[in-house]
Backbone as CSV, one residue per row, in Angstrom:
resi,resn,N_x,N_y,N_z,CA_x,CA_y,CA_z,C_x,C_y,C_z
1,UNK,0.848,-1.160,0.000,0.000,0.000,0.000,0.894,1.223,0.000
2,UNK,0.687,1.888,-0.680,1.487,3.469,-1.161,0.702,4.225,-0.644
3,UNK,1.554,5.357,-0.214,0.801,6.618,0.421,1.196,7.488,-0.245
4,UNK,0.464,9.167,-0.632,0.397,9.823,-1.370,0.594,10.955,-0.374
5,UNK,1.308,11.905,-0.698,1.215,12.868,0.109,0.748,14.527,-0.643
6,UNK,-0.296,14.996,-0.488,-0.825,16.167,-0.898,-0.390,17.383,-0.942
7,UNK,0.265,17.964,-1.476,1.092,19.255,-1.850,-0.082,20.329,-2.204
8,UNK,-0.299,20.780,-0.988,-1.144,22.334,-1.927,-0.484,23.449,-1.946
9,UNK,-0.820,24.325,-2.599,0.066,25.551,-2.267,-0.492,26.647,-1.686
10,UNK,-0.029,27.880,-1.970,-0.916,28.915,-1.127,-1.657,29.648,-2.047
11,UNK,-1.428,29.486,-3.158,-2.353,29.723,-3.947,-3.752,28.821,-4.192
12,UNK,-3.358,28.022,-4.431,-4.512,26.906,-4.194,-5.452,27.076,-3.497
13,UNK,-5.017,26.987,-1.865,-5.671,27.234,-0.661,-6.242,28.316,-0.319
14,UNK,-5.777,29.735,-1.167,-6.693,30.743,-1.484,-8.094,30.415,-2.185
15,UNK,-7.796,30.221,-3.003,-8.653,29.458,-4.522,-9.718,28.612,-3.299
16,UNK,-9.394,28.015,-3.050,-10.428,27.046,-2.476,-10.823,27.828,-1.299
17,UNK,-10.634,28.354,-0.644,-11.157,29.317,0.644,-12.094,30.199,-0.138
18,UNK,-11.721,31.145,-1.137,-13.168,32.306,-2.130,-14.072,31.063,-2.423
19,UNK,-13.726,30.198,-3.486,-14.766,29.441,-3.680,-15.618,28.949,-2.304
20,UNK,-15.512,28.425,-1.572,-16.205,28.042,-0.435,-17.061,29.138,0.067
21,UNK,-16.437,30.123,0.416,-17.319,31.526,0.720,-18.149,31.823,-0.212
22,UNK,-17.425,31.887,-1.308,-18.717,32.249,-2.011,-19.591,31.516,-2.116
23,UNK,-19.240,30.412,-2.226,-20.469,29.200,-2.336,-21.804,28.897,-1.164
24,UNK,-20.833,29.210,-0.111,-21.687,29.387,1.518,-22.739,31.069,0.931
25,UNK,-22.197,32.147,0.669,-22.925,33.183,0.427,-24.151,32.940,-0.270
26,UNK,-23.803,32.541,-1.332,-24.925,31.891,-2.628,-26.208,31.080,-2.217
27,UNK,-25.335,29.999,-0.795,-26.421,29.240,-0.235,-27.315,29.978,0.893
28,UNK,-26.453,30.764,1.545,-27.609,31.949,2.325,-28.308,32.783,1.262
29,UNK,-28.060,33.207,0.757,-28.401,34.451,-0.181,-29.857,33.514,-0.774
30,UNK,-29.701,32.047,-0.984,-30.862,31.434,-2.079,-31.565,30.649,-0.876
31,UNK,-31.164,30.295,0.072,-31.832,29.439,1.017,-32.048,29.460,1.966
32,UNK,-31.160,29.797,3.016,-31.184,30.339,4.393,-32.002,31.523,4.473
33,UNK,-31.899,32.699,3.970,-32.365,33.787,3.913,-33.909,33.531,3.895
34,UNK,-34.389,32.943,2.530,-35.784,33.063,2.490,-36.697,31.968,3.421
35,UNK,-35.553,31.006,3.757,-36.653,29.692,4.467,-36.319,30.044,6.040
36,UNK,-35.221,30.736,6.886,-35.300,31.386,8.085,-35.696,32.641,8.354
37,UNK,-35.526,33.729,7.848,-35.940,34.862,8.023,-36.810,35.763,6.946
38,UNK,-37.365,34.979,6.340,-38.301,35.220,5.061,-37.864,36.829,4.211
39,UNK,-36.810,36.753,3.722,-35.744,37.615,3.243,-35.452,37.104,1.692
40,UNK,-35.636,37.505,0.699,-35.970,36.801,-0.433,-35.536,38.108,-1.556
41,UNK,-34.274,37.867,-1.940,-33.366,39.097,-2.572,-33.771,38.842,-3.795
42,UNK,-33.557,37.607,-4.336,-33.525,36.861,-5.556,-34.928,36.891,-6.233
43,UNK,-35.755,36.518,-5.564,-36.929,35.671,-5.442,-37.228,33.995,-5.875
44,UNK,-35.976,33.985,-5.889,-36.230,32.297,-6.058,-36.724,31.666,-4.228
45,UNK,-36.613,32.297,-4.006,-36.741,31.678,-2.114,-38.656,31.245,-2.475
46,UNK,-39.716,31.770,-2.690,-40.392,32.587,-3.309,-41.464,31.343,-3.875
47,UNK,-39.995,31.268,-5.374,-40.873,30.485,-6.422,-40.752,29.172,-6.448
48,UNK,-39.662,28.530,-4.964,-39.374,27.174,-4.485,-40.064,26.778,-2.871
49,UNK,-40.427,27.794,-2.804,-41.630,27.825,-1.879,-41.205,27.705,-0.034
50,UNK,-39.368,28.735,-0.030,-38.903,28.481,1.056,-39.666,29.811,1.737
51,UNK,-39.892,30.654,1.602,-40.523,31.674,1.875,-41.260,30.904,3.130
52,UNK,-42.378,29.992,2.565,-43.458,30.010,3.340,-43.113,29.285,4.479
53,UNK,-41.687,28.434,4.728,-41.279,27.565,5.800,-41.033,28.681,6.890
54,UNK,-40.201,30.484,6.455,-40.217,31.065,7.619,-41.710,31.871,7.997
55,UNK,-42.495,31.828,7.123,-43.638,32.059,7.776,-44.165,31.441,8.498
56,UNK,-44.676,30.258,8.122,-45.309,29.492,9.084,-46.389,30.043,9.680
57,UNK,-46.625,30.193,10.953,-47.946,29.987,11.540,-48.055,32.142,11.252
58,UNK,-46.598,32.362,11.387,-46.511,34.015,11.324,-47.863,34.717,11.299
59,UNK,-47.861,35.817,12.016,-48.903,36.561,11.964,-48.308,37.615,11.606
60,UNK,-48.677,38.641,10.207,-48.114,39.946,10.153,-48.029,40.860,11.305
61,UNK,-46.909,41.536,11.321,-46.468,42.493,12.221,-47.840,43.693,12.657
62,UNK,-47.331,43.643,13.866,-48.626,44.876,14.861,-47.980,45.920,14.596
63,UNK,-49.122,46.551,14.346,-48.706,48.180,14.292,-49.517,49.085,15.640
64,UNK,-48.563,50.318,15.234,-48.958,50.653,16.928,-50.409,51.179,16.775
65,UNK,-51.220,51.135,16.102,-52.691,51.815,15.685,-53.230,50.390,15.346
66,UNK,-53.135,49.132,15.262,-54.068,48.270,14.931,-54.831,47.597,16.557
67,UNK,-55.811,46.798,16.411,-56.188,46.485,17.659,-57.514,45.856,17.103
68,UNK,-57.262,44.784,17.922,-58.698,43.310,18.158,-59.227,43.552,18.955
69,UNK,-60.318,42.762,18.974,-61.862,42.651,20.099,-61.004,42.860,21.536
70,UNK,-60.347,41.625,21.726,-59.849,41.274,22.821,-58.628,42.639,22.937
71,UNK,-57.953,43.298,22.163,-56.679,44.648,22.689,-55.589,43.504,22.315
72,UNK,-55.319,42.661,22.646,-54.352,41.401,21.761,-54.298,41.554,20.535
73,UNK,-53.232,40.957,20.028,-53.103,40.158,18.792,-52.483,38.740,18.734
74,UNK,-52.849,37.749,19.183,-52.098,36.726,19.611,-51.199,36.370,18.003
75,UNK,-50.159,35.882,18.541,-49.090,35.384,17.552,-48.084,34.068,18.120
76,UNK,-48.618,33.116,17.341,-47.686,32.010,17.395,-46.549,31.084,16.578
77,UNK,-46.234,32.582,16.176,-45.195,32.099,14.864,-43.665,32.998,15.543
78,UNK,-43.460,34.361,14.308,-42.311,34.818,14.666,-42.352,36.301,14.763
79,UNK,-41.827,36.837,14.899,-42.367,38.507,14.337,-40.523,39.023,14.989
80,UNK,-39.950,40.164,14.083,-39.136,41.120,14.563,-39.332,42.276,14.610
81,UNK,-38.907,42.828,15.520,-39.164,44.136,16.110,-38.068,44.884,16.295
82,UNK,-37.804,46.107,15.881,-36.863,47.398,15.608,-37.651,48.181,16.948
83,UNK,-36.577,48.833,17.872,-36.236,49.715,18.633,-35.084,50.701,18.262
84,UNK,-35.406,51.626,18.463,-34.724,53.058,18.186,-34.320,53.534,19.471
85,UNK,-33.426,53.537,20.041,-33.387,54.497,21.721,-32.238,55.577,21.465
86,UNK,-32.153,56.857,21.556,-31.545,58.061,21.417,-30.502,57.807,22.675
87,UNK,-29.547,58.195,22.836,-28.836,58.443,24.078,-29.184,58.397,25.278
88,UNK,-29.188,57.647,26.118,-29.586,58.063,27.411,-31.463,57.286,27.963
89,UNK,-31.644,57.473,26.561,-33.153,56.602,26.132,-33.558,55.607,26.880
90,UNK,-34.550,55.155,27.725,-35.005,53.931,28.007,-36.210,53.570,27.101
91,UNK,-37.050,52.303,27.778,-37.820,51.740,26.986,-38.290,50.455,27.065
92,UNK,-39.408,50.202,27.403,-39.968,48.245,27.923,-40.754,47.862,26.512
93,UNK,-40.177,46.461,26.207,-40.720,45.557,25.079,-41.702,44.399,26.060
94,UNK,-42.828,44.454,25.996,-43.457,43.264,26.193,-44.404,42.454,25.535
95,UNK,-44.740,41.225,26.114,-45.428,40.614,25.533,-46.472,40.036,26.343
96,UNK,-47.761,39.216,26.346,-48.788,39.101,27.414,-48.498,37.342,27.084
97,UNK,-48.105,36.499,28.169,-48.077,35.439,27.967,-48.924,34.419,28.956
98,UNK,-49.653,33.312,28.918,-50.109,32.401,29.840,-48.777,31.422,30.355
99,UNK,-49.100,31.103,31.875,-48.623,30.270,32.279,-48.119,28.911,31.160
100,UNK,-46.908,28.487,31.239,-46.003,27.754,30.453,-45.665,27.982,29.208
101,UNK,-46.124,29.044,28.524,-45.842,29.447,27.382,-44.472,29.619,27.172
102,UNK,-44.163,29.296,25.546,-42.499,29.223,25.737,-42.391,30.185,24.790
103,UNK,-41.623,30.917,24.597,-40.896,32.178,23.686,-39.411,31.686,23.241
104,UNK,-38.740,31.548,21.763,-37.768,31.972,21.713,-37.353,33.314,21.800
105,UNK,-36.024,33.651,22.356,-35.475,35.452,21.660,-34.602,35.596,21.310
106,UNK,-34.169,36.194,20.567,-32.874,36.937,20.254,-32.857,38.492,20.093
107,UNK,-31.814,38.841,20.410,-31.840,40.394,20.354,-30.344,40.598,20.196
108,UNK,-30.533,41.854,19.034,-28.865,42.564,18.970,-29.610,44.020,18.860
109,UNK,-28.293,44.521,19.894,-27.803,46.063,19.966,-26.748,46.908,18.996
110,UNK,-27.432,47.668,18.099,-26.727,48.097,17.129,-25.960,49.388,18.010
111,UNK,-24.724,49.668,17.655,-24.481,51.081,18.161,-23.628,50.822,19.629
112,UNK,-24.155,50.444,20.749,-23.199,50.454,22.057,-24.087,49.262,22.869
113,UNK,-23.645,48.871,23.768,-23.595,47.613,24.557,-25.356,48.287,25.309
114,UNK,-26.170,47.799,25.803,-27.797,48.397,26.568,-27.444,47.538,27.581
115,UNK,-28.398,48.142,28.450,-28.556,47.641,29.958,-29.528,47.373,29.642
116,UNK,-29.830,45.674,30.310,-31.460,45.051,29.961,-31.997,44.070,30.967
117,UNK,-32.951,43.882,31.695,-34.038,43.559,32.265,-34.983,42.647,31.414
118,UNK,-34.940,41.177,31.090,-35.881,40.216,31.370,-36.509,40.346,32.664
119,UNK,-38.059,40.521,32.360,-38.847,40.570,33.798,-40.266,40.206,33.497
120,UNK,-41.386,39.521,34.412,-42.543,39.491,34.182,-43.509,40.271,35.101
121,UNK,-44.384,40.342,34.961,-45.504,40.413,36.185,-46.754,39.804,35.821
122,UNK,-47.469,39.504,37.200,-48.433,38.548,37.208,-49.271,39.329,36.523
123,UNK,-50.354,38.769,36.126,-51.443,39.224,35.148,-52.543,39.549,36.631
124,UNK,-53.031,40.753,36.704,-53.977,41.178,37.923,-53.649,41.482,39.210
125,UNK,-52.111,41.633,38.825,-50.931,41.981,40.543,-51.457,43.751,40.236
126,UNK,-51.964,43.954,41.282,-51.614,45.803,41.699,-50.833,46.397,42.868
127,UNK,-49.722,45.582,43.048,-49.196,45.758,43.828,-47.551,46.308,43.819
128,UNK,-47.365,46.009,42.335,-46.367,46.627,41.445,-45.157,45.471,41.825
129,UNK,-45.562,44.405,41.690,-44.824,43.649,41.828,-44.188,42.788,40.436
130,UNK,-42.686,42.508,40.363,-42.176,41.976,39.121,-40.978,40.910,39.328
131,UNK,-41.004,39.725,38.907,-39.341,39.117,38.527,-38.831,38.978,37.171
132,UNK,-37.311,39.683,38.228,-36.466,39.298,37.455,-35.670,38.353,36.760
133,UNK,-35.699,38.039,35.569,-35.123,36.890,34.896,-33.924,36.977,34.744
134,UNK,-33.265,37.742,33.873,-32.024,38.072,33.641,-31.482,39.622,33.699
135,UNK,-30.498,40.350,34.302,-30.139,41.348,34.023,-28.918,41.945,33.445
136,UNK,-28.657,42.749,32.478,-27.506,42.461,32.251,-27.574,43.933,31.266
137,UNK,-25.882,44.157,31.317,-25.648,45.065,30.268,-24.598,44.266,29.104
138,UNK,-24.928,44.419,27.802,-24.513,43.548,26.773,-24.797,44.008,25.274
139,UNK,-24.633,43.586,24.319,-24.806,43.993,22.893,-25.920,42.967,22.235
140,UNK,-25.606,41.967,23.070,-26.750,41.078,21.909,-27.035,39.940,23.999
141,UNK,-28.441,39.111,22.969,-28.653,37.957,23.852,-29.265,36.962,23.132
142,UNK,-29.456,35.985,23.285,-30.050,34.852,22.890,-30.668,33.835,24.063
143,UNK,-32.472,33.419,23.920,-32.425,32.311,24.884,-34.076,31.801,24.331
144,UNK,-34.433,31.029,25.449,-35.991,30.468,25.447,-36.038,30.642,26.842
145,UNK,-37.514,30.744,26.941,-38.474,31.354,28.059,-39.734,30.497,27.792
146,UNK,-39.783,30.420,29.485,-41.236,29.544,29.735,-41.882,29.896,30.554
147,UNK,-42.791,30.972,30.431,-43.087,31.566,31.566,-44.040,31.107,32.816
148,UNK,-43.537,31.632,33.784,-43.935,30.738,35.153,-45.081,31.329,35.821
149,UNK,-45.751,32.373,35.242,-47.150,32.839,35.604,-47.710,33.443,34.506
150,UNK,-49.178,33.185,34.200,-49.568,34.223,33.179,-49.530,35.924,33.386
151,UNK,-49.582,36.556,32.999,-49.035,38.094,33.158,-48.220,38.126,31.899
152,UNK,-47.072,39.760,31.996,-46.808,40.767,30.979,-45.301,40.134,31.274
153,UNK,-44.668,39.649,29.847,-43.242,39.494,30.125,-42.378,40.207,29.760
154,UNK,-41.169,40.758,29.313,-40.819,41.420,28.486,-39.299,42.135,28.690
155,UNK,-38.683,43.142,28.410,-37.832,43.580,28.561,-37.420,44.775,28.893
156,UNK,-36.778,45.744,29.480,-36.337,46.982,29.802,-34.925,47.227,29.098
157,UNK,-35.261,47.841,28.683,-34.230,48.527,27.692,-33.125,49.911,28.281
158,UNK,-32.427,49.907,28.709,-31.566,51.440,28.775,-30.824,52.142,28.325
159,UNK,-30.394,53.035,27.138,-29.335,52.955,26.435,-28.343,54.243,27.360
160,UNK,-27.539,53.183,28.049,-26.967,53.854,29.211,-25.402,55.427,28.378
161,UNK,-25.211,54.499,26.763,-23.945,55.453,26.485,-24.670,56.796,25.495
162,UNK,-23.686,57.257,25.091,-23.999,58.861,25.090,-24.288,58.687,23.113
163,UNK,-24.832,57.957,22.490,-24.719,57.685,21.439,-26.394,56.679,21.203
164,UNK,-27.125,57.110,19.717,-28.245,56.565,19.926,-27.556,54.996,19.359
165,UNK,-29.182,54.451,19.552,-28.756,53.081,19.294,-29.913,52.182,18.170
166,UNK,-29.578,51.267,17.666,-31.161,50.028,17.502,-30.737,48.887,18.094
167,UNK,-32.243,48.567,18.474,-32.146,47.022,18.658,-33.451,46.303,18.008
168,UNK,-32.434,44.889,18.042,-33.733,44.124,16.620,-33.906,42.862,17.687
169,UNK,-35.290,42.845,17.816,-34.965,41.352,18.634,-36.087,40.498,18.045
170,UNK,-36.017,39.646,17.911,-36.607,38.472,17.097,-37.389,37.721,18.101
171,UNK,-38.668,37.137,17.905,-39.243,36.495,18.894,-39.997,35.168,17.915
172,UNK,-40.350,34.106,18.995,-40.990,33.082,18.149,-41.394,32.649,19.064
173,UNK,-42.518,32.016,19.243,-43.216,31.308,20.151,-45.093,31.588,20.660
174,UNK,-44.986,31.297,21.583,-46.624,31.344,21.991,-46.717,32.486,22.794
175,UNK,-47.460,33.871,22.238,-47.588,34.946,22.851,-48.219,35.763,22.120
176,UNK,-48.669,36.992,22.902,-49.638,37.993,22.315,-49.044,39.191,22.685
177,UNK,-49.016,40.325,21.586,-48.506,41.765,21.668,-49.760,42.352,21.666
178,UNK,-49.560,43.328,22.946,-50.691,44.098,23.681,-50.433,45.037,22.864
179,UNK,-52.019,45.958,22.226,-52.599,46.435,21.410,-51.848,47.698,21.285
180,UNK,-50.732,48.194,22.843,-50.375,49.356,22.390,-48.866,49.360,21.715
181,UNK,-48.700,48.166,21.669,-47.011,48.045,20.926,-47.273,48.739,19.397
């Protein structure tokens, strides 16, 4: 048995590093894009019918003037949401969830690191009572949530540096955005 030993060069190994990238780009750009975040540059995402995998159960986005019987809009798919906070800016994202309901999230901070508050409160507490889940100052987060009482869950936002900011945070799961988001 003979063994072969592989000589690449550094040219080569360039060559094959662009190709790969590009090839990875091509495959977000045609697939990832439209079947995770329903983002469809091309429109082939579209006319192969990945589109509709990131929709799913999706409910179009709430606007701050729309509103149901109930002041809800329940949503059990995905929805993203853009925050704007100016310098110094605060700001609470919530959502109205029942007992065990699970939420994915993600969130990124464009601009400087936010001070943030995961917190709930019970649904019919007047007592101004809230827990805390996570607190933290950071640029981005990622997690799942199951919430442990029905009530308002959501987030506090602070944009503690001297510079405005966005944040995009992505949600998926079993929950309803109260009528005044």
């Amino acid at each position: 048995m003979s063994s072969q030993t592989l000589h690449l060069t550094t040219a080569s190994l360039l060559r094959t590093s662009i190709l790969a990238s590009l090839l990875a780009a091509v495959i977000t750009v045609l697939f990832i894009l439209p079947a995770e975040y329903n983002l469809d540059p091309t429109g082939l995402g579209e006319k192969m019918g990945l589109t509709a995998l990131a929709q799913g159960t999706q409910n179009s986005a709430v606007s701050s003037t729309s509103n149901t019987d109930s002041g809800t809009q329940q949503n059990s798919g995905q929805q993203l949401i853009t925050l704007s906070l100016a310098a110094g800016e605060d700001r609470e994202f919530k959502v109205l969830m029942q007992q065990y309901d699970k939420l994915n999230y993600e969130w990124v901070a464009y601009g400087a690191p936010v001070y943030v508050d995961l917190h709930g409160e019970p649904a019919g507490d007047t007592t101004g009572y809230f827990e805390s889940y996570t607190v933290a100052t950071a640029d981005n987060m990622k997690g799942s949530f199951t919430a442990p009482f029905a009530g308002t869950h959501g987030w506090y936002f602070n944009n503690t540096s001297s510079s405005p900011i966005e944040i995009r945070l992505a949600l998926r799961g079993q929950y309803q955005l109260p009528a005044t988001h």
